[in-house]
C-alpha positions as CSV (number, residue, x, y, z in Angstrom):
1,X,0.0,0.0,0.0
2,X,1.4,4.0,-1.3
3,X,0.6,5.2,2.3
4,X,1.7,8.7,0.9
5,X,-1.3,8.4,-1.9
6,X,-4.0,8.2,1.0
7,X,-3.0,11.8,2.0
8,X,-4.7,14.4,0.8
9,X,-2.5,16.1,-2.2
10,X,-3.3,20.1,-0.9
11,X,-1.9,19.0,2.9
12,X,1.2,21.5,3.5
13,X,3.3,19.7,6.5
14,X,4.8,16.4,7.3
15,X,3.3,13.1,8.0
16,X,5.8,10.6,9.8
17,X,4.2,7.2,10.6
18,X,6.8,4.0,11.8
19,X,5.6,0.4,13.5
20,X,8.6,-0.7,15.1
21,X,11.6,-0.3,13.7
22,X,9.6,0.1,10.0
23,X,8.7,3.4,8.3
24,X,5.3,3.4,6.9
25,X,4.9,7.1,5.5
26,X,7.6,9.6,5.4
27,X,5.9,13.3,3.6
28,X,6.8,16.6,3.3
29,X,5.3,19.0,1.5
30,X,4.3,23.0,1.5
31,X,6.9,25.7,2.2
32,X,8.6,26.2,5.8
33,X,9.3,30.0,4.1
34,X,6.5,30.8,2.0
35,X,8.1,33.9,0.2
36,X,11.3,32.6,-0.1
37,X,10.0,29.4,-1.1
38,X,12.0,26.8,1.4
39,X,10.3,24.2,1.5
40,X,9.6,21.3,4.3
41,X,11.7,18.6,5.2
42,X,12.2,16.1,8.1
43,X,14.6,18.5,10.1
44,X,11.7,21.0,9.8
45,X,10.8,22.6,13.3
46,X,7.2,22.9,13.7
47,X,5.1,25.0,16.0
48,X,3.0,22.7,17.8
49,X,0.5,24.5,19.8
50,X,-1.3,22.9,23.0
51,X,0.7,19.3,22.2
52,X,3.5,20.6,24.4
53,X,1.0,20.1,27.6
54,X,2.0,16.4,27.2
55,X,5.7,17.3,28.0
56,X,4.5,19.6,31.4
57,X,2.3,16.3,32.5
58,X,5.6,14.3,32.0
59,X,7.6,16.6,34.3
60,X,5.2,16.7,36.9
61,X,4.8,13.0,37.2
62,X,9.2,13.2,37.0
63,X,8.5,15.0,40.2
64,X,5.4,12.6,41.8
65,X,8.2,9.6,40.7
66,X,10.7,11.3,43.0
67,X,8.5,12.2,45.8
68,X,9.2,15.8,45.6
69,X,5.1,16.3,45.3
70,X,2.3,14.2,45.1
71,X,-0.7,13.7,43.3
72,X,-3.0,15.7,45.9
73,X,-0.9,18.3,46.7
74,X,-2.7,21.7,46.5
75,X,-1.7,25.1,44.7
76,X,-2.3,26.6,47.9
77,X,0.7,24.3,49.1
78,X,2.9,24.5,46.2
79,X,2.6,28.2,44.7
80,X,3.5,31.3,46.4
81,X,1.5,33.0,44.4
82,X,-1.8,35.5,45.4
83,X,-4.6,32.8,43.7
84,X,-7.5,35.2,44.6
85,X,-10.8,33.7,43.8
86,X,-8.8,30.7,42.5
87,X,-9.5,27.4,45.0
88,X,-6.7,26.7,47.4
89,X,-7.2,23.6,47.5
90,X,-7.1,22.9,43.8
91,X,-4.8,19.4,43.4
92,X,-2.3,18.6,41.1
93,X,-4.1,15.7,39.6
94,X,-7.0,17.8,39.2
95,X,-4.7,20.2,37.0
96,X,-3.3,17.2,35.2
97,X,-6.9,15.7,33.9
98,X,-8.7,19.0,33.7
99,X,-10.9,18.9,36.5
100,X,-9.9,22.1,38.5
101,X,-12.2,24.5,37.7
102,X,-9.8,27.4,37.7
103,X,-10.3,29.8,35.7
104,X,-9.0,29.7,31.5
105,X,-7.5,32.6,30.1
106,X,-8.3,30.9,26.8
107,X,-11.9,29.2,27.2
108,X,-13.0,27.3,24.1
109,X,-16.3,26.6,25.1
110,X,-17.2,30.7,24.8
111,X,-13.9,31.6,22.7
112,X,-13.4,30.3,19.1
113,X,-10.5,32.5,17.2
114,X,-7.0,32.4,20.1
115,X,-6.2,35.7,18.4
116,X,-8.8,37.5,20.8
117,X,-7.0,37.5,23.6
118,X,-3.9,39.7,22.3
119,X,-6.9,42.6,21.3
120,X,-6.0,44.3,24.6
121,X,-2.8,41.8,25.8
122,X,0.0,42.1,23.7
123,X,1.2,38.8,22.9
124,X,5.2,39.7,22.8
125,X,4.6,39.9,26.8
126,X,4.5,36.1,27.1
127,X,7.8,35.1,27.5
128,X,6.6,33.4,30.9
129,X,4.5,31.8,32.6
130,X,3.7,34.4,34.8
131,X,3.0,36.7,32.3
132,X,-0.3,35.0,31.6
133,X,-1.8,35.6,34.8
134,X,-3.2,38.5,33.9
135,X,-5.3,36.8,31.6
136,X,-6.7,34.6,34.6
137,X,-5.9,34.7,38.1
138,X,-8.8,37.8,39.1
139,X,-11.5,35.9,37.2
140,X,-13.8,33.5,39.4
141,X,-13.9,29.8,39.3
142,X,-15.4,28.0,36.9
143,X,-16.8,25.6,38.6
144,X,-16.0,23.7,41.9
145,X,-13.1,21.7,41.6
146,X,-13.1,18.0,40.7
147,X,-16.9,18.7,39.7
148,X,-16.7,17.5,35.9
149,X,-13.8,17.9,33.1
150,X,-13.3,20.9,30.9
151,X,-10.2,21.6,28.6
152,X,-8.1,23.7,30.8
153,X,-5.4,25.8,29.3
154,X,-4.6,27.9,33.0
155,X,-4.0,25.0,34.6
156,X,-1.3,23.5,33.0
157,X,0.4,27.3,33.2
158,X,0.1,26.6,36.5
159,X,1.4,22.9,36.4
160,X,4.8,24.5,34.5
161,X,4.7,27.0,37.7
162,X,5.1,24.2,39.8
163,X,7.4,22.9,38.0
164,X,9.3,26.0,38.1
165,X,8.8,26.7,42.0
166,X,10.1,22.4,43.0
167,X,13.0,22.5,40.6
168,X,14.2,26.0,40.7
169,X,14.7,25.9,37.4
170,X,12.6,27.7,34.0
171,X,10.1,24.9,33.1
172,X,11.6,24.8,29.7
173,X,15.1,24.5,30.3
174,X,14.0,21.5,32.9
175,X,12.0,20.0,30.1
176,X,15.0,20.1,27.8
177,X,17.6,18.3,30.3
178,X,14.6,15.7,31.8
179,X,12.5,14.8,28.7
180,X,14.2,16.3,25.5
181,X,17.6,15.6,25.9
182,X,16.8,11.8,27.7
183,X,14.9,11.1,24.9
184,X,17.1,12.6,21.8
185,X,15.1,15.2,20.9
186,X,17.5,17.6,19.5
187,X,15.4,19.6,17.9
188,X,12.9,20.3,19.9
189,X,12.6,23.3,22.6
190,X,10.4,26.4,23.3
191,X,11.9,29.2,20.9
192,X,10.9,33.1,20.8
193,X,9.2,33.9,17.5
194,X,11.2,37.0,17.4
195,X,14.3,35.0,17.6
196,X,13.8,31.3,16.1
197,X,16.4,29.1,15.4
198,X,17.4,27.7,12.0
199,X,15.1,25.6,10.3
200,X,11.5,26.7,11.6
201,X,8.7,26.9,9.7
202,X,6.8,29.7,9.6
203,X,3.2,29.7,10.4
204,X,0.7,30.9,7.9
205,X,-3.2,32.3,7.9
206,X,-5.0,32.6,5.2
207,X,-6.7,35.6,4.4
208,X,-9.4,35.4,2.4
209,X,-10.1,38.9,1.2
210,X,-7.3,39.4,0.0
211,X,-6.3,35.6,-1.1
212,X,-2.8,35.7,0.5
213,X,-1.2,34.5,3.8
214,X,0.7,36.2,6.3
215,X,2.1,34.4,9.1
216,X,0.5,34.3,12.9
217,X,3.4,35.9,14.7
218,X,0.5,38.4,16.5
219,X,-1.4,35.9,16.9
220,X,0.1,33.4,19.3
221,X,2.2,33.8,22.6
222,X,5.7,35.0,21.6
223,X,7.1,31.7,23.5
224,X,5.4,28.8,24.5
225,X,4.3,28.2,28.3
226,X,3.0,25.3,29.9
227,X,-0.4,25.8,27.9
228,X,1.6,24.7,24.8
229,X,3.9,26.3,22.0
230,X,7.0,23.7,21.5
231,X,8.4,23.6,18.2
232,X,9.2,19.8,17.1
233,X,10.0,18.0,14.7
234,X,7.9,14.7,13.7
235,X,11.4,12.8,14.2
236,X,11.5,13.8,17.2
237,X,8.0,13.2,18.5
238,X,8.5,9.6,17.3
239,X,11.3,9.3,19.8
240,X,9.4,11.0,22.8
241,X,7.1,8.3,22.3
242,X,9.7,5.2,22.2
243,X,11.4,6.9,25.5
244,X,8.2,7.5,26.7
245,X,6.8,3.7,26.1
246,X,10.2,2.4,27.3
247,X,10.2,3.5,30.6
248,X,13.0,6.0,30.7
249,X,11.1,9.1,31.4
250,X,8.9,7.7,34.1
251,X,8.1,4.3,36.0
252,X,5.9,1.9,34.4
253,X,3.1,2.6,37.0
254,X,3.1,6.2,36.0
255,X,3.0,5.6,32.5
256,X,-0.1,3.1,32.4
257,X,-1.9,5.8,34.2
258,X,-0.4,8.5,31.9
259,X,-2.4,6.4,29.3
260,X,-5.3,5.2,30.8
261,X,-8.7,7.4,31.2
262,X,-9.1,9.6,34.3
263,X,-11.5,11.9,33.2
264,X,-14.0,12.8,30.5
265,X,-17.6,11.0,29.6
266,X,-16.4,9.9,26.1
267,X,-19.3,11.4,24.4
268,X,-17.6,12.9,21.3
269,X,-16.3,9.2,20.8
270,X,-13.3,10.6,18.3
271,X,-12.5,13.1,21.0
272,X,-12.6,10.3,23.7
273,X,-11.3,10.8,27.2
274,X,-8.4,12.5,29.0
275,X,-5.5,10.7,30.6
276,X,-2.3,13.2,31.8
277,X,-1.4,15.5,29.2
278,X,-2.8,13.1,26.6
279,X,-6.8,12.1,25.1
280,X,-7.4,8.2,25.5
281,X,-9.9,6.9,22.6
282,X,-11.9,3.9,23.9
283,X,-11.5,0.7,21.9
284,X,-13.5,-2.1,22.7
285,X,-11.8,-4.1,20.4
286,X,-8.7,-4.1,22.3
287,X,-6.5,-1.5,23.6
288,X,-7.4,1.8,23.9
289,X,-5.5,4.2,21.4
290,X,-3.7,7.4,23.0
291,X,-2.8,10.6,21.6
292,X,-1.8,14.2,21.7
293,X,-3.1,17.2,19.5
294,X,-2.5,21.0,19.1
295,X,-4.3,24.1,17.3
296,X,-3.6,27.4,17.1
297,X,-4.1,29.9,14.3
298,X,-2.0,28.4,11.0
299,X,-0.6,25.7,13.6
300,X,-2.3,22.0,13.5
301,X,-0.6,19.5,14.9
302,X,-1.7,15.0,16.1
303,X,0.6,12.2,17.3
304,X,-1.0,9.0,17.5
305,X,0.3,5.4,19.2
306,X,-1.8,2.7,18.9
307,X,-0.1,-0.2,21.3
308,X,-2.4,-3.0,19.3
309,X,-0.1,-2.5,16.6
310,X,3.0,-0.4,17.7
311,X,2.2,2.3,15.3
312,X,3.2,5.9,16.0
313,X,1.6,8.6,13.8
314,X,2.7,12.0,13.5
315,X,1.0,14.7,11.2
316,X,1.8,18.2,11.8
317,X,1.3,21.6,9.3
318,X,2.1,25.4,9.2
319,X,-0.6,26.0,7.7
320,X,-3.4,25.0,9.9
321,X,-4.3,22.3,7.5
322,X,-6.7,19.1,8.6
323,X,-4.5,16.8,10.5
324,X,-7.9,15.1,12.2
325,X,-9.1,14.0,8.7
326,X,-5.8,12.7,7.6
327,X,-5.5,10.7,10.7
328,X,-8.8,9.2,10.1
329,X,-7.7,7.8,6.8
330,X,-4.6,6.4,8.8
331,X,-6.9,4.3,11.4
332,X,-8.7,3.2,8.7
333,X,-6.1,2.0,6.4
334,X,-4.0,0.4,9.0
335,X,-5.8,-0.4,12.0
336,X,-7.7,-2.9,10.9
């Protein structure tokens, strides 16, 4: 089977799929510098939006594996920080499987385009994590904590503040020696749009009235927080996975619950439920299939590992393109 020929010919991006030691689909198409025409390859950094939330759950179970904090310790207990209206006694698992309440700076159930919030806020004053609280920490709660799940992009800016506050150390540069470096990822890291590093794409919107692009670099947080923002590349996601699956970021324990449901009701059955940092799709036909996603404006990106089969999926483009219908066509042509 041409696993290249299933993908859809306009997709601008890569797609990276491997079972085991075998490469199934290796693509890379569209220009990393539109205007200059450079176009995308392998070693192609990518913009990943809210997929980097699976590297913060990773560092704070690092820190629940070495007993430095726990799965119910409280923000109250571990920040420093004046939390307002924001529940005390909040837990770090609640944080992890979205079931905090605390307020979201970014709340998709009433907010649709992410380029709202930089209309008063501008976004070249997230360099931190702390610079977000702005955006959140005098709003009320949402809703009393542990009381149902809801996609929560505060709280896992204020999982990378924990992070921050145990290690003593910038969540990012923590995440680079712990998870990136452990794992080979070379090229991946939290860069400033304002000063990238050598092969990044660029990350284009279309405009339709005047049927040209121009790139989102007013549109997103300068640098990437705990929320999300880590340029990869799909290389590189493959071998978070493997490190991840093979025990060397965290124990075994913590990895089956990594990938196991904790919260959710499953009822958008593509969507499926929430483990740490990653969604869980059910599978009553034998393992359940885990995964990690990201959107922002002209960033799309999915990672898929399917441990009935071993396959790893990666699909990412700087163009916003549809990652979610390619990935359908990937379940159905080799999952069955």
């Amino acid at each position: 089977m041409n696993i290249k020929k299933m993908i859809d010919n306009n997709f601008r991006g890569n797609v990276y799929i491997v079972q085991d030691k075998e490469i199934l689909c290796e693509s890379s198409t569209g220009f990393a510098d539109l205007a200059n025409e450079v176009p995308n390859s392998l070693e192609t950094k990518f913009a990943s939006a809210s997929a980097g939330k699976v590297f913060v759950a990773v560092g704070i179970l690092q820190l629940i594996d070495q007993g430095k904090i726990k799965f119910d310790d409280t923000l109250g207990r571990l920040l420093d920080i004046e939390l307002n209206n924001i529940d005390v006694d909040v837990t770090v698992k609640q944080l992890l499987n979205h079931t905090s309440g605390v307020p979201d700076y970014f709340d998709e159930t009433i907010m649709e385009d992410y380029e709202e919030l930089w209309i008063d806020y501008p976004n070249y004053k997230i360099r931190h994590n702390s610079d977000l609280l702005p955006l959140f920490i005098d709003k009320p709660m949402m809703y009393s904590k542990g009381e149902k799940f809801q996609y929560n992009n505060s709280g896992y800016v204020l999982l990378a503040m924990i992070i921050e506050k145990v290690t003593g150390m910038d969540f990012d540069q923590y995440l680079k020696i712990n998870v990136f470096d452990v794992c080979d990822m070379k090229s991946t890291g939290y860069y400033e749009l304002d000063r990238l590093p050598a092969k990044c794409a660029y990350n284009y919107i279309y405009c339709a009235d005047t049927n040209d692009f121009r790139t989102n670099i007013f549109s997103v947080d300068v640098k990437g927080t705990g929320a999300g923002g880590a340029f990869i590349t799909v290389k590189d996601i493959i071998n978070f996975w493997l490190g991840l699956l093979n025990e060397k970021l965290i124990s075994k324990e913590l990895v089956s619950e990594m990938l196991n449901k904790q919260s959710g009701n499953g009822m958008d059955t593509e969507e499926g439920f929430y483990g740490y940092g990653v969604w869980i799709i059910d599978n009553p036909k034998g393992k359940d299939l885990a995964y990690f996603q990201g959107c922002d404006p002209g960033v799309s990106f999915l990672s898929e590992y399917n441990p009935n089969n071993g396959i790893i999926s990666v699909l990412v483009s700087n163009y916003g393109d549809n990652v979610w219908q390619e990935m359908r066509k990937v379940r159905e042509k080799l999952y069955e």
